[in-house]
N, C-alpha and C positions, 0 to 999 in steps of 0.2 A: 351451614348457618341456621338452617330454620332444626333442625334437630337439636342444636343449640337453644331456640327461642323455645320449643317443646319441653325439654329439658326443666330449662329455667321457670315455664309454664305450668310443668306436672307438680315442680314443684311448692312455688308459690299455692297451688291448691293443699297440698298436705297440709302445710303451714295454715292456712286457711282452717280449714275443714278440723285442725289439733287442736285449733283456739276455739275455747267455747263461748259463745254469743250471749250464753240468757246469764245476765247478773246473779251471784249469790246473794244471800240474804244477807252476807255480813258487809259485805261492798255496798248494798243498798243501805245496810242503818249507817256505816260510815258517810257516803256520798249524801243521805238527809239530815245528819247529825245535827249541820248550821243551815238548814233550809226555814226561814220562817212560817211554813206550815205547817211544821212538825214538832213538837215536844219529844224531847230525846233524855233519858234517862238511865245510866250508869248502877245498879243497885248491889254494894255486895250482899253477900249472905250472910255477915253478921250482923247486919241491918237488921233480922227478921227477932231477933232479941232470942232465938233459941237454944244458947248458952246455958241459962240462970232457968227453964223448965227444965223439969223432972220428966224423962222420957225414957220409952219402954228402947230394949235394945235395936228392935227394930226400925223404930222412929230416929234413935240417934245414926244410926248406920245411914239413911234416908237423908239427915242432916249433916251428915259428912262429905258426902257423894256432891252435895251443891257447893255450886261456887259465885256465882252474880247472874242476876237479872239483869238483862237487857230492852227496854222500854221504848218503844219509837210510836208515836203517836199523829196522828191526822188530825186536825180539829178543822171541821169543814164549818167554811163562812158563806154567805151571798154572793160574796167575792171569787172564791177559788172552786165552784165548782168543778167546772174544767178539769185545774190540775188535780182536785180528790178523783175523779174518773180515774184520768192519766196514770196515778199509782196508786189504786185501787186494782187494774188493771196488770200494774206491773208486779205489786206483789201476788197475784194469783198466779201470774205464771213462773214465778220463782215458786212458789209453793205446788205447781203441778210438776215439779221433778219428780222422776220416779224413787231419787233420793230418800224422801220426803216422806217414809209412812204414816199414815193416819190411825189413829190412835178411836178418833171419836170427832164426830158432829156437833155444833150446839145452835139452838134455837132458843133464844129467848126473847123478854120485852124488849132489849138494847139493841138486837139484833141477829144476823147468824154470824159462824164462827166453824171453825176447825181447830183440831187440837190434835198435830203431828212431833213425830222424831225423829230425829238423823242416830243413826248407829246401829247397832244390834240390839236384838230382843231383850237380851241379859244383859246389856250395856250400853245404854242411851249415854250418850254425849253433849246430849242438845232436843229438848222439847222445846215446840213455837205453839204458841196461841196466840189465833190470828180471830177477832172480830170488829164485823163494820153493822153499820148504821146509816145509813144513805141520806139523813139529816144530820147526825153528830159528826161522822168522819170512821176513822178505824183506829183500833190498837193492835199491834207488834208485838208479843212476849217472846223474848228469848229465852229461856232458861237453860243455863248453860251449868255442865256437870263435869265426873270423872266416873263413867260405867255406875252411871242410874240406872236402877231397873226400872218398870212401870210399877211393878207392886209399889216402890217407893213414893208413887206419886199420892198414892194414898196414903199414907206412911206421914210424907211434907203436912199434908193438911191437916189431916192430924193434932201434928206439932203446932201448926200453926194454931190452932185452936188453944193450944195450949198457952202459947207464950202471950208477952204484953205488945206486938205487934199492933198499931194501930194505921198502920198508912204512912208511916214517917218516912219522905222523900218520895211519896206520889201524891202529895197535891197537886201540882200540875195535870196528872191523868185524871184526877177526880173532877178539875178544873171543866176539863176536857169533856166527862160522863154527864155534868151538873148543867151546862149552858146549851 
């Protein structure tokens, strides 16, 4: 009998120990989608108006590769300190997976920030910009592809310059940057 409860013991740890504990980042924008501390935004990429610019082939290639922005937003009040801690907290340690290569740093007036990818070198899948502000709150970028390179990140901005892009469907993030 107790080799029995051993058994059944060793097992349950496998099980245990095969389920991974630290949330993904996609399970977190889902699980804050309808959170009222958050601003949660949906963006495809033909939002970015990139169609109707004139773009070098490498730009268009760059503009192929994306697929939608994903936007999940923190706007910290007097009220919710606390919980901006609490997932302030929880997004750093989804973002310390070794998953998660870091691309570059950022430090500016708004705050600091990181700018990582999921995938391979020659084929990012998914670049996050992630920055906070310890009086505004933080923002979430997903940017979600099909085998982006990094060169194309250059490449996007670029284009963006190009097009007539002005922010249409992040007012709310701006909402978020301005108060």
């Amino acid at each position: 009998m107790k080799t029995v409860k051993y058994y059944f013991a060793f097992i349950g740890l496998i099980i245990l120990s095969a389920c991974s504990s630290t949330q993904s980042l996609q399970e977190y924008y889902v699980d804050n989608s309808d959170n009222p501390n958050f601003i949660s935004l949906d963006l495809p990429a033909s939002l970015l108006n990139l169609d109707e610019v004139e773009l070098t082939p490498e730009q268009r290639k760059a503009v192929q590769s994306l697929r939608k922005l994903n936007v999940l937003a923190f706007k910290k009040t007097a009220d919710n300190g606390v919980d901006f801690e609490a997932e302030k907290a929880k997004v750093n340690a989804i973002l310390k997976d070794d998953k998660y290569v870091q691309l570059m740093k950022l430090n500016s007036g708004f705050g600091k920030g990181v700018v990582k990818y999921l995938g391979d070198e020659d084929a990012i899948d998914e670049v996050v910009v992630y920055g906070s502000n310890d009086e505004k709150g933080f923002a979430l970028i997903r940017i979600l592809g099909d085998n982006m390179n990094p060169a194309y990140l250059t490449q996007l901005v670029q284009a963006l310059q190009k097009s007539s892009y002005k922010g249409e469907g992040m007012e709310h993030l701006g909402d978020l940057l301005n108060n």
